[in-house]
Each structure stands twice: as structure tokens, then as C-alpha cells.
C-alpha positions in Angstrom: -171.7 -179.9 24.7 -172.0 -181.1 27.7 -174.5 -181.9 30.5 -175.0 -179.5 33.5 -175.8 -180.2 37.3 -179.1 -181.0 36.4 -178.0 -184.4 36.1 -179.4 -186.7 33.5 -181.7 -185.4 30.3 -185.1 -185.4 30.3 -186.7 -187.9 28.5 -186.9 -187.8 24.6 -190.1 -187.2 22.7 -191.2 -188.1 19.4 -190.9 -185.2 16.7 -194.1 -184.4 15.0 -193.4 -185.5 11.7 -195.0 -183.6 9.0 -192.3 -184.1 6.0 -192.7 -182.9 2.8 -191.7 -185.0 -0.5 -189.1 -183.7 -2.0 -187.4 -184.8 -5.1 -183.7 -186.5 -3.8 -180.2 -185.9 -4.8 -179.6 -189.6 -4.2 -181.1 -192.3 -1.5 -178.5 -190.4 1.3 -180.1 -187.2 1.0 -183.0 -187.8 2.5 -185.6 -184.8 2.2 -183.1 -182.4 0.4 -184.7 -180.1 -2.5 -183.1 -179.2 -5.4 -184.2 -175.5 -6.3 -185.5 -174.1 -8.7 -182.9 -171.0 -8.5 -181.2 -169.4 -11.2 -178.4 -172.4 -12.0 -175.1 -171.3 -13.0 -172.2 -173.3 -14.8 -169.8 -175.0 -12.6 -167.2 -173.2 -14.4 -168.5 -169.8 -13.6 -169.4 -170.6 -10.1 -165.3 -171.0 -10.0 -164.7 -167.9 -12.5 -163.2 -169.7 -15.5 -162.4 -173.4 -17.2 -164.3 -176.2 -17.3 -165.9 -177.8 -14.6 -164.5 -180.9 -14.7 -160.9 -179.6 -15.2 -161.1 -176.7 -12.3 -159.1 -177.5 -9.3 -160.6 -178.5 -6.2 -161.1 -175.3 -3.8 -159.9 -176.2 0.1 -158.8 -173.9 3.2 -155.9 -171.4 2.5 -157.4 -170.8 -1.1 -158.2 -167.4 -2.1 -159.4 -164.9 -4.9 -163.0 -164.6 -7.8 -163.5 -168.4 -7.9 -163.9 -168.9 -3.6 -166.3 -165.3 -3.5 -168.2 -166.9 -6.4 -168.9 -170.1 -4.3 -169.4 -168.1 -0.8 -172.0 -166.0 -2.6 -173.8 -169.0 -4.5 -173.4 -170.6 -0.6 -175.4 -167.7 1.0 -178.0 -167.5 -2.0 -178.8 -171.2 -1.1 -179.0 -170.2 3.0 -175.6 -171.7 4.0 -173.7 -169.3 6.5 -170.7 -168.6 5.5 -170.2 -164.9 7.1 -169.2 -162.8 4.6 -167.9 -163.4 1.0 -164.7 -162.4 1.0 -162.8 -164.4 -1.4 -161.0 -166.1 1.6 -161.6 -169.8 1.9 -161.6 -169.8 5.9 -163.5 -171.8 8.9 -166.8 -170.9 8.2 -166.8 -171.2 4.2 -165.4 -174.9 5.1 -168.5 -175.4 7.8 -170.4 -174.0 4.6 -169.1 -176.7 2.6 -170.1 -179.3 4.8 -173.3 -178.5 5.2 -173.8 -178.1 1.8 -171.7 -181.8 1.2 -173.8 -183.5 3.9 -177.6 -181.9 2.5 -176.3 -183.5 -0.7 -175.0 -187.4 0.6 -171.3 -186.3 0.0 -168.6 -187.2 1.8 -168.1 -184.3 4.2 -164.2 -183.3 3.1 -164.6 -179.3 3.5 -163.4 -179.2 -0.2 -164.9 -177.8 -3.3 -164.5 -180.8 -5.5 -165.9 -182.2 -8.5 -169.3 -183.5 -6.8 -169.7 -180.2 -4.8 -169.8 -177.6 -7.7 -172.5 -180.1 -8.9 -174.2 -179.8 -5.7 -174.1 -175.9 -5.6 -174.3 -175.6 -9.5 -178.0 -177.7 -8.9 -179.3 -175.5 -5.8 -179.2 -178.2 -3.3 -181.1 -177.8 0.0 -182.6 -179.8 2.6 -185.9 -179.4 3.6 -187.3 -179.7 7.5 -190.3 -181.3 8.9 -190.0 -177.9 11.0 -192.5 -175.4 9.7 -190.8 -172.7 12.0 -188.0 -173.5 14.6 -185.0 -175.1 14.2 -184.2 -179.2 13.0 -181.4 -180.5 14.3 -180.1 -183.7 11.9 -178.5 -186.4 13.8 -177.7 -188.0 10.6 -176.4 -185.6 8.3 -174.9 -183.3 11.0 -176.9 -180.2 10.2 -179.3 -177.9 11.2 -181.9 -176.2 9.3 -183.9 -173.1 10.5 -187.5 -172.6 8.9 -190.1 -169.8 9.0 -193.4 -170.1 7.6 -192.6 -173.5 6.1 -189.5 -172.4 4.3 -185.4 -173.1 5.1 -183.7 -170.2 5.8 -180.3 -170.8 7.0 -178.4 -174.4 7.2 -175.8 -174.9 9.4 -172.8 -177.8 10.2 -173.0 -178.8 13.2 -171.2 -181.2 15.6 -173.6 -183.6 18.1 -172.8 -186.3 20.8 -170.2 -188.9 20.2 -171.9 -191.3 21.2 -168.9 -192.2 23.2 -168.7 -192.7 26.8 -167.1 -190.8 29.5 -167.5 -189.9 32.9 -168.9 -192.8 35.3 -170.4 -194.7 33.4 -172.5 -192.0 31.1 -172.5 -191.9 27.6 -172.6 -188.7 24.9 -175.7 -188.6 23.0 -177.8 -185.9 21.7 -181.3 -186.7 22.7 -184.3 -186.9 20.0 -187.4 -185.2 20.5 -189.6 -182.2 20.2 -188.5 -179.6 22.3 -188.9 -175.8 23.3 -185.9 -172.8 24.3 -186.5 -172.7 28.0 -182.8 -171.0 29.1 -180.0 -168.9 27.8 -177.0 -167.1 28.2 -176.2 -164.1 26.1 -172.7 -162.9 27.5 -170.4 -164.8 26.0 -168.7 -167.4 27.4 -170.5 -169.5 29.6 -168.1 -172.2 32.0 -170.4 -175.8 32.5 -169.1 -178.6 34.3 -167.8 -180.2 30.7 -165.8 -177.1 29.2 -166.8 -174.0 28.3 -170.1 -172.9 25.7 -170.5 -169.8 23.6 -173.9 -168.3 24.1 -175.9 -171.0 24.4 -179.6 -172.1 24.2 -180.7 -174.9 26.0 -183.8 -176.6 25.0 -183.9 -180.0 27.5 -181.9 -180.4 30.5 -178.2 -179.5 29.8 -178.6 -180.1 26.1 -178.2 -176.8 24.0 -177.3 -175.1 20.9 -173.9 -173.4 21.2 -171.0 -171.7 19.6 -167.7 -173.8 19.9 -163.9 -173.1 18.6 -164.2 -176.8 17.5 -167.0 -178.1 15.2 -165.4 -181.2 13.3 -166.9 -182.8 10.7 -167.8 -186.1 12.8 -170.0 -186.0 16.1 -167.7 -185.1 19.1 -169.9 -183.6 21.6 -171.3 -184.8 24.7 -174.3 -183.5 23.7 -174.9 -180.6 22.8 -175.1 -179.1 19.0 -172.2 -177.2 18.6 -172.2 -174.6 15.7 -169.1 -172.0 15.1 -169.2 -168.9 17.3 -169.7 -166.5 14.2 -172.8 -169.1 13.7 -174.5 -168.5 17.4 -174.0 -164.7 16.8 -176.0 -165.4 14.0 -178.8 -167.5 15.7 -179.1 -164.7 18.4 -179.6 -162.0 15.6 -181.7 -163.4 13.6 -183.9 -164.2 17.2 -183.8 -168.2 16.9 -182.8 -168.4 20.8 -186.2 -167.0 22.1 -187.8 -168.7 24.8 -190.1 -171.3 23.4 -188.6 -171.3 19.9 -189.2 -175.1 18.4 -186.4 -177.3 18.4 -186.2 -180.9 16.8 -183.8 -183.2 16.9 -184.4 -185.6 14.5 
């Protein structure tokens, strides 16, 4: 997102560190858990053939083999909305999240490596025992009650680029609390427009966006898909004081 007329962002502060050891995928995916959950074939996750024969699934695709891997998706906590056998937006944000948890590139596409990466349960885990982790690095963010990840979300951060006079687009790191939000909608700041957000420092917040690539693009903020934010406000992650890490 995008700063408001508060001018510059508080300070960043340290995150308390409290992370778990977790077996890894590979050196990329740093604190990611591979679960114990019931594992299915690759080739049934996509309804038929052999895994390493299946074609890739990408945006446009349709029928059994996309609901398989929307519903293994949301078994593993990555929103996808519903599973509707319709490879859309938010299956492809899915896919990222999942891509990134696991050190893969993040293409959106059900390849090879990803049916692995669903077939095997990956998940990352959070230093956040309850509150939200926001991953500079991999581009996600993970939600956790009582010590346990339960949703995972793509998400965009700051570009790092510059812009304006002379200020540049970062996502500060630090241990922070929900202070403000704004439930109605659509909410116009001085650098474009934010979907419900929740800020947790200065201008910095959590949002809903119609643009969520797979690189960092913000100016600041953590931008998330606006079927996404309806889902943080349901599931009450935007209360006031609600943890948030950026890490």
C-alpha cells in the first residue's frame, strides 16, 4: 500500500523470535512443515494418469483434476475461496503461496514440483503463536492460533523501489499490534485506493487489492486479494491489538 498523511513509519522493532524446528523441504523453505496429513498420489490429487505425465494445471483450466487440488489447497490452510473446479485468481494466489512455503519458483501453475509439494502436505510454520506473520521473503502470510497455522496467504509487499521525493517503498520489520481500521469497503489514501484495511504502524496495513503479483510491488503495505480481506475480517484477524510480525 501506501503511506498516509502521517508522514513517515514508525520505527521498526525486532520480532520476538520464538521459531520452531521444523523439518525443511529444501534450504529455501525456511521453517516450512511437511504434515503428517493423509498424503494422496499426485495422480489422484489431478483425477487420473501418472504424475509425472499429467499436464501442468494454469488459469483458464477447469473440471475433477483443479477441485481435487483446490480442496487438498484448503485441507493444508491455503485460501482459495471455494472449490469450484475453476482455476481462477485466488486458486492461482493459492498456488503461490503454496509454491513460495515450498522454495519453488512462484509461476501460479500446477507443475511437476507443485503436485509434490501438495502431494507431501507442505506448510510453513510461524514464530507467531497467535497473530499474523508477514514473510518479507517468501511473500506470504501465515495466521496462527494457539501455536498452530491456520490460513496462508500470497501476498504482495513494498518494492523496494523509490518514488515520490525522494522516499522509498519498504514494508517495515517489527512486532506490531492492529491499532486502526476501515470496514466499508473502499478506502481512498493519498497513494491509491485500499480494500478494508488494517493498519498496524503508521500507514502500513494489511489490505485487499485488485492487484497482488507475484513479486513485491507495493509501497508498503501487504496487499492480499479482496476475497482474502473478507476473509481476515470474518475470521476476526483485524481486531484491535491482534499481533502482527513482519518478518
Amino acid at each position: 500500500m501506501q503511506l498516509d498523511a502521517s508522514g513517515d513509519p514508525f520505527p521498526a522493532r525486532q520480532p520476538h523470535s520464538a521459531v520452531r524446528k521444523e523439518h525443511l523441504v529444501n534450504p529455501l523453505a525456511r521453517r516450512t512443515l511437511i504434515l503428517g496429513l493423509p498424503t494422496l498420489t499426485a495422480a489422484s490429487l489431478l483425477g487420473s494418469g501418472t504424475a509425472l505425465a499429467d499436464p501442468a494445471l494454469r488459469s483458464g483450466a477447469r473440471g475433477r483434476a483443479v477441485t481435487d487440488v483446490q480442496n487438498r489447497l484448503t485441507q493444508l490452510g491455503y485460501f482459495c475461496g471455494n472449490s469450484d473446479g475453476r482455476f481462477g485468481s485466488l486458486m492461482k494466489q493459492a498456488v503461490y503461496a503454496l509454491q513460495a512455503s515450498a522454495g519453488l519458483r512462484q509461476t501460479g501453475t500446477v507443475d511437476d514440483a507443485t503436485r509434490v509439494a501438495l502431494n507431501n502436505g507442505v506448510r510453513p510454520t510461524s514464530r507467531v503463536a497467535d497473530g499474523l506473520e508477514i514473510d518479507l521473503g517468501r511473500q506470504i502470510i501465515m495466521f496462527s492460533r494457539g501455536g498452530s497455522v491456520t490460513m496462508i496467504l500470497h501476498t504482495s509487499t513494498g518494492s523496494g523501489k523509490r518514488y515520490g521525493k525522494g522516499k522509498i517503498a519498504r514494508t517495515p520489520r517489527g512486532d506490531f499490534r492492529v491499532f486502526r481500521t476501515y470496514s466499508k469497503g473502499w478506502q481512498t489514501a493519498p497513494l491509491g485506493r485500499l480494500y478494508r484495511p488494517a493498519y498496524f504502524t503508521g500507514g502500513y496495513a494489511v489490505h485487499g487489492s485488485t492487484s497482488i503479483p507475484n513479486y513485491p510491488a507495493s509501497h508498503g503495505c501487504a496487499r492480499v486479494s479482496t476475497a482474502a480481506m473478507d476473509r481476515i475480517w470474518g475470521e476476526g484477524w483485524t481486531r484491535s491489538g491482534t499481533r502482527v510480525v513482519v518478518s
